[in-house]
C-alpha positions as CSV (number, residue, x, y, z in Angstrom):
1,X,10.1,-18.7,-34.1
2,X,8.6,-17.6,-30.7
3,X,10.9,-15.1,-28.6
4,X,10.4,-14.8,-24.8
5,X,9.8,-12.3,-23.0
6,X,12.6,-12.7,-20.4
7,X,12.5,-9.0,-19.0
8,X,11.2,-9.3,-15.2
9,X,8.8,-6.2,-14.4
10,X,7.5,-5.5,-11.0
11,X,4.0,-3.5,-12.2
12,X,1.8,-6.8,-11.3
13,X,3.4,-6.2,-7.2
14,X,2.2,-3.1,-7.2
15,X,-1.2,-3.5,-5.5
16,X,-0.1,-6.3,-3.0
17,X,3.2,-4.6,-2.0
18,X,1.8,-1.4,-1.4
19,X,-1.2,-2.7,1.4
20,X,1.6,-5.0,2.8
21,X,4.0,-2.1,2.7
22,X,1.3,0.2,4.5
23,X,-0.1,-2.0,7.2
24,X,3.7,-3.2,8.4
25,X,5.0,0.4,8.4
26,X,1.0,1.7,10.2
27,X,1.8,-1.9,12.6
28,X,5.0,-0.7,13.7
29,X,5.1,3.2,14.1
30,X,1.5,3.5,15.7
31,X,2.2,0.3,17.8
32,X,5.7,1.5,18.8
33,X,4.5,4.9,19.3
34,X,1.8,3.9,21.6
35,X,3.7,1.8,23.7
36,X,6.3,4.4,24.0
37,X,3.7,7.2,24.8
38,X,2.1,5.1,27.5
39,X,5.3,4.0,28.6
40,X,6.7,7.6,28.9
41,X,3.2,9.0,30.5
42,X,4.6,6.4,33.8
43,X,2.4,3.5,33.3
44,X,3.6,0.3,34.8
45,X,4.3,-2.9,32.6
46,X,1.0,-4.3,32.2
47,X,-0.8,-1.5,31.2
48,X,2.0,-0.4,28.7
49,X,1.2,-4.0,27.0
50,X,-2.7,-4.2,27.4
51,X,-2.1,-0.9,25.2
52,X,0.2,-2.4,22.3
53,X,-2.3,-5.5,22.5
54,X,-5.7,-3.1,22.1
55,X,-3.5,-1.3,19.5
56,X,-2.7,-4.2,17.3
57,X,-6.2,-5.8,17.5
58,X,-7.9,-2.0,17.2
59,X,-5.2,-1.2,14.2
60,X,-5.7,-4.4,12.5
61,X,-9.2,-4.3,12.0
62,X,-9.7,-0.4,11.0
63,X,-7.0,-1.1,8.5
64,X,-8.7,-3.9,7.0
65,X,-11.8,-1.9,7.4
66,X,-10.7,1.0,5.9
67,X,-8.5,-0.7,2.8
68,X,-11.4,-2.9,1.6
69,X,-13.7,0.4,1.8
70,X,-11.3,2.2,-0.6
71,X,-10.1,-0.6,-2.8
72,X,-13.7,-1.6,-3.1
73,X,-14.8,2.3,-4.3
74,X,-12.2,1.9,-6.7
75,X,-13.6,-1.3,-8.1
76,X,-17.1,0.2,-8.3
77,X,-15.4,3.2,-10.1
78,X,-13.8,0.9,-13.0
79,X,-17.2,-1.1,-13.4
80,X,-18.7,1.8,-14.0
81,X,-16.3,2.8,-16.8
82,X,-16.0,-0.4,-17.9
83,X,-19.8,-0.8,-18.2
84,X,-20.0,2.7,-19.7
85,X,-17.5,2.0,-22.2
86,X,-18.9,-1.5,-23.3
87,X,-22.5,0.7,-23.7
88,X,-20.2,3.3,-26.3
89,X,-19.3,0.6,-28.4
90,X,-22.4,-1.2,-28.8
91,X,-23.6,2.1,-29.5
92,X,-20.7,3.5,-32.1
93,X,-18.1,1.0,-32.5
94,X,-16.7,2.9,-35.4
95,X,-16.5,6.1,-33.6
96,X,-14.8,4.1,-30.9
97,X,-12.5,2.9,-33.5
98,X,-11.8,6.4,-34.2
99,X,-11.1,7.2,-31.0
100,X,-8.8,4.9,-30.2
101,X,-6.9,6.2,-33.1
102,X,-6.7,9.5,-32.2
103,X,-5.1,7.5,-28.4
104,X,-2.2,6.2,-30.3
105,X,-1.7,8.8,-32.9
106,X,-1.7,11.0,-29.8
107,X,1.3,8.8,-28.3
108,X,3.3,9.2,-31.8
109,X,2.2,6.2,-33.6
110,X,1.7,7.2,-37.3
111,X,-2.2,7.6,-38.7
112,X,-1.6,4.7,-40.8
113,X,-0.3,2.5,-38.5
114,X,-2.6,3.8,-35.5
115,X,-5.9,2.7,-37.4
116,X,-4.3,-0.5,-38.2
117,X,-3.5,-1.4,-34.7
118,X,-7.2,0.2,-33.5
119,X,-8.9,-2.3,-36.0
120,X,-6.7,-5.5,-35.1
121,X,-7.2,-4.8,-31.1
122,X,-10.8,-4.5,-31.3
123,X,-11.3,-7.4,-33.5
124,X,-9.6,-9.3,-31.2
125,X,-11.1,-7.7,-27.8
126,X,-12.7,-4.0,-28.1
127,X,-13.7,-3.7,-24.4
128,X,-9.8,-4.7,-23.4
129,X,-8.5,-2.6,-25.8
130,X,-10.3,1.0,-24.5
131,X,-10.3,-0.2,-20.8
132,X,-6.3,-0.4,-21.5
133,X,-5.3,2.4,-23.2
134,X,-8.0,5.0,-23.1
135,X,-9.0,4.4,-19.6
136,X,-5.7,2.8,-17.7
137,X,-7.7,-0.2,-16.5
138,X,-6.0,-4.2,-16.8
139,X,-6.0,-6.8,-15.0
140,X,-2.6,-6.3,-13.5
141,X,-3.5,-3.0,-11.7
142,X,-7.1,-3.6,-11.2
143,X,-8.5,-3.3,-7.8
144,X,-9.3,-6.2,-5.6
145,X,-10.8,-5.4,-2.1
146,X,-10.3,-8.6,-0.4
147,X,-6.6,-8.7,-1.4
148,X,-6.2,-5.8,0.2
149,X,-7.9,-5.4,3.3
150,X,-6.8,-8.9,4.0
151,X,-3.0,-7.8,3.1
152,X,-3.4,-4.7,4.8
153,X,-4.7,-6.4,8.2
154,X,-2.5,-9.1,7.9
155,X,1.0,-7.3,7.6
156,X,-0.2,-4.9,10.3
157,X,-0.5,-7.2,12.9
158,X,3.1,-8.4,11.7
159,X,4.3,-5.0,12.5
160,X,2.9,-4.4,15.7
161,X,4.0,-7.2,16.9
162,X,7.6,-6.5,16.7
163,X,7.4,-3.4,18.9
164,X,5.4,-5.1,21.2
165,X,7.6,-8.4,21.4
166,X,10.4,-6.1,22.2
167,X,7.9,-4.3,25.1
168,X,7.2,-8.0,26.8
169,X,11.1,-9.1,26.5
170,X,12.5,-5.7,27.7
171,X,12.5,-5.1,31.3
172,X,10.5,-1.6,32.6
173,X,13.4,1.0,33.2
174,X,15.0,-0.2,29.7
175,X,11.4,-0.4,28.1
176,X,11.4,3.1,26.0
177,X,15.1,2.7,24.7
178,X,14.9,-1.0,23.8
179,X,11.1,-0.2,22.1
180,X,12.4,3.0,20.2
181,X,15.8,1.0,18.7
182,X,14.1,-2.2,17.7
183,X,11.5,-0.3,16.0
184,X,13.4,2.1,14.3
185,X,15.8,-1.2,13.4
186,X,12.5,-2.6,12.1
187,X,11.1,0.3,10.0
188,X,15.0,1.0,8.3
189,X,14.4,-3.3,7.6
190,X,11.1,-2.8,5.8
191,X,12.1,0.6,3.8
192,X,14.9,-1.3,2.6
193,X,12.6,-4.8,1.5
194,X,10.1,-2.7,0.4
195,X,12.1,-0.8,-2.0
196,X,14.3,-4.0,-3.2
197,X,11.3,-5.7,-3.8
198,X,9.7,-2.5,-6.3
199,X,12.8,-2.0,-7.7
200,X,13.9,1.3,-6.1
201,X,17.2,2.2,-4.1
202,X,17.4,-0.2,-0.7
203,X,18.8,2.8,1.0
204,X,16.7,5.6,0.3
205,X,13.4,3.6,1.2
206,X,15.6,2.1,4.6
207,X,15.9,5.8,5.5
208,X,12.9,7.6,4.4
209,X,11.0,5.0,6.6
210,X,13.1,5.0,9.4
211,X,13.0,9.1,9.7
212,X,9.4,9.3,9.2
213,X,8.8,6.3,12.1
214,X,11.2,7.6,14.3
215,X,9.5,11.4,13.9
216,X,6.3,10.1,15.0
217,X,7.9,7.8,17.9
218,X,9.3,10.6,19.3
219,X,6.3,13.0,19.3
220,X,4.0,10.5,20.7
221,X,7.0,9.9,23.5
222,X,7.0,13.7,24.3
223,X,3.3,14.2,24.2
224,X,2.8,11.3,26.7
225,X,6.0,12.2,28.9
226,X,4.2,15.9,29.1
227,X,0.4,14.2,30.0
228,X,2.4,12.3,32.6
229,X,3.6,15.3,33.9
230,X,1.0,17.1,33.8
231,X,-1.7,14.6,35.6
């Protein structure tokens, strides 16, 4: 009789959610913050929105840039345990065996029971086995650059473009007001999607997004309200 496995586990978003997460949140708070900052230093219009523009384009790319970089270390990183391990038990695959013993008799498996389950994993896929539970690599969470710098650049220029689409429908005495409540709107949106889609309380993530966006908003609207002044 084969039983399935009807529970519905949200581990295998993890690495796409988070990038997508990221860039939309990075789109919309340095996008919107810009455009307010510029917008609060006295520029006219057009300059405010040649700003959002170089933003988005200038965001975009660094994020893609800097995501791949990361993800991509992290890759390198698990080749090289994955390479090292793979060495170990061509080397001592019955010290390996032992070892992976000691992992689940460590988690509260019984001795008996531990070896038994070390010998069936390993005769079915040794590498797997040690890349799973000694050194917290699968295929689930594994790192994949691409995915995410193309994720991460992708879902920033989403998020930039809602402040900015606000910027070019607003008129230029409403611009700051109009930017700031669509954008703070927007963020509360995402922190709520984000954490519906992970599993975690909508209105917590709504919040905790929101405040931290709005924060930064309203910093970068002082500091260029003060430069404005000041020049």
């Amino acid at each position: 009789m084969t039983v399935r496995h009807r529970e519905r586990h949200r581990t295998g978003r993890i690495g796409w959610l988070r990038a997508a997460v990221m860039g939309a949140n990075d789109g919309i708070v340095s996008t919107a913050s810009l455009v307010l900052g510029v917008a609060a230093a006295g520029a006219n219009h057009s300059a405010v929105m040649v700003a959002g523009i170089a933003g988005l384009v200038a965001g975009a790319m660094s994020m893609a840039a800097g995501e791949y970089v990361s993800v991509r270390s992290q890759a390198d990183s698990e080749t090289a345990a994955l390479d090292l391990e793979r060495a170990e038990l061509e080397a001592d695959i019955q010290g390996e065996r032992r070892e992976l013993t000691g992992i689940y008799v460590s988690r509260g498996v019984e001795p008996v029971l531990a070896k038994e389950v070390a010998e069936q994993l390993m005769a079915h896929d040794p590498l797997g086995a040690h890349a799973r539970d000694e050194l917290g690599i699968s295929e689930t969470l594994s790192a994949r650059p691409i995915q995410a710098a193309f994720t991460s650049a992708a879902s920033f220029a989403v998020g930039a473009a809602m402040p900015l689409l606000a910027a070019a429908l607003g008129s230029a005495p409403r611009l700051i007001p109009v930017v700031s409540l669509t954008s703070f709107v927007f963020l509360a949106i995402l922190g709520g999607l984000a954490a519906r889609v992970g599993g975690a309380k909508v209105m917590i993530g709504a919040m905790r997004v929101a405040f931290w966006g709005a924060l930064a908003m309203g910093i970068t609207a002082g500091a260029g309200r003060l430069l404005g002044t000041v020049a």
